[in-house]
C-alpha positions in Angstrom: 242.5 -7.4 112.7 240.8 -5.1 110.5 240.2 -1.0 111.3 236.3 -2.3 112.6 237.6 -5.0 114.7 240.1 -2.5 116.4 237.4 0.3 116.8 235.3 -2.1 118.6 238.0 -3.5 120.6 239.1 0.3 121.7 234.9 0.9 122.4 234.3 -1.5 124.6 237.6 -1.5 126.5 237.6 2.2 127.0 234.1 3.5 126.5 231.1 4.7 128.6 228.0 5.4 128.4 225.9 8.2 130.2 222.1 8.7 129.3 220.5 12.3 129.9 217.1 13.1 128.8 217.1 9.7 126.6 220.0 10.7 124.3 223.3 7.9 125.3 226.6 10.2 125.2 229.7 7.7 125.1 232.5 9.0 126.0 236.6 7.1 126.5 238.5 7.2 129.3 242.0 6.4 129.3 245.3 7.2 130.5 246.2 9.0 133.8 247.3 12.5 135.6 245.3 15.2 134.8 241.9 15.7 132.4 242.3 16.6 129.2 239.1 16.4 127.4 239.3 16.1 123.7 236.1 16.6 121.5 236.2 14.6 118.3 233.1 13.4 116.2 234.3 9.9 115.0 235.9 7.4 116.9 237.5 6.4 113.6 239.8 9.1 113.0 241.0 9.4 116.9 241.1 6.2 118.4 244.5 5.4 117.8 245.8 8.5 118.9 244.2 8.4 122.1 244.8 4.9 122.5 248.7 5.8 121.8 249.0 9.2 124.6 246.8 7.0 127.0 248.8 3.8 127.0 252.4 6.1 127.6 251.0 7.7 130.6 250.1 11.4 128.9 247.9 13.0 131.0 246.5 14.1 127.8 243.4 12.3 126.0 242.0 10.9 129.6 238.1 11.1 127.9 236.7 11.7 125.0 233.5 12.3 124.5 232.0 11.2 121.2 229.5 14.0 120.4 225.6 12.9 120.1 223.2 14.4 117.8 221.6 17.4 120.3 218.9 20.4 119.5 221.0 23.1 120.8 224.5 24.0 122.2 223.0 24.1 126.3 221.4 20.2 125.3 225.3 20.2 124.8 226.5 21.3 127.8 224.5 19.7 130.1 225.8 16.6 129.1 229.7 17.7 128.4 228.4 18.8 132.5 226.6 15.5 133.6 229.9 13.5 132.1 232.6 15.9 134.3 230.0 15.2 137.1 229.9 11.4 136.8 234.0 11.0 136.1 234.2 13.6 139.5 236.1 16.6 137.4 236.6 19.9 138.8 239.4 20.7 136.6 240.7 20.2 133.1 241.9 20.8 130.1 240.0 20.7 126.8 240.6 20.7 123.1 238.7 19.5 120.0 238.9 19.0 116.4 237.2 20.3 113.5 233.7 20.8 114.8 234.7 19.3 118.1 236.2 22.5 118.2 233.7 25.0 117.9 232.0 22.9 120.5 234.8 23.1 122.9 234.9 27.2 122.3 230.9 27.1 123.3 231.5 25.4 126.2 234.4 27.4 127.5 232.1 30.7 126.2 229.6 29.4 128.9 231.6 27.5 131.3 235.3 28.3 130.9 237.7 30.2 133.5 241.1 31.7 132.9 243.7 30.0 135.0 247.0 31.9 135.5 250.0 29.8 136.7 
C-alpha cells in the first residue's frame, strides 16, 4: 500500500468533518481516556503517530484537528470551540507542532486555565 493509499485509509476511518460559517474543519478521533488535542497541519507527517498512541490505548492523540485556511486567530477558535462542543469536551490537554503550535498558544492565550494537581 503506498503512503496515499494509507493516508486515505487513516481519513476515512478516523476523520470528521464539522462545517462552521462554510469553511469544513476535519478533525481525527482516535484512541481512549482522556483528550489530548494535538494541532498538526498535514495529515502526512502525523498520521502514523497518531494512529500508533491511539491503537495502544494512550490517552494521548484522541483528535486532531487538521487546521483550515481561516482570516483570523478568533475564525480559529471558534471552530477549535464548535469541535470540543460537538466531541462533548470540557477538559483536555493540547499540544501542536510547528505552527500547530503557535496556534495551540493562541488558543490557550484566549481560552486556557491553569490546572494544579
Amino acid at each position: 500500500m503506498t503512503i496515499l493509499e494509507q493516508i486515505r485509509q487513516f481519513s476515512d476511518r478516523f476523520g470528521k468533518d464539522i462545517i462552521l460559517q462554510s469553511t469544513t474543519w476535519r478533525y481525527y478521533r482516535l484512541g481512549t481516556g482522556s483528550p489530548v488535542l494535538w494541532l498538526y497541519r498535514r495529515i502526512a507527517t502525523s498520521s502514523a503517530r497518531i494512529y500508533i498512541f491511539g491503537k495502544t490505548g494512550c490517552p494521548a492523540y484522541r483528535h486532531r484537528p487538521r487546521l483550515s485556511p481561516c482570516e483570523d486567530i478568533a475564525e480559529f477558535i471558534a471552530a477549535f470551540d464548535a469541535i470540543m462542543q460537538t466531541e462533548g469536551i470540557t477538559n483536555f490537554a493540547l499540544g501542536g507542532q510547528s505552527y500547530g503550535g503557535m496556534l495551540a498558544q493562541a488558543y490557550l492565550a484566549q481560552r486556557g486555565k491553569l490546572s494544579r494537581g
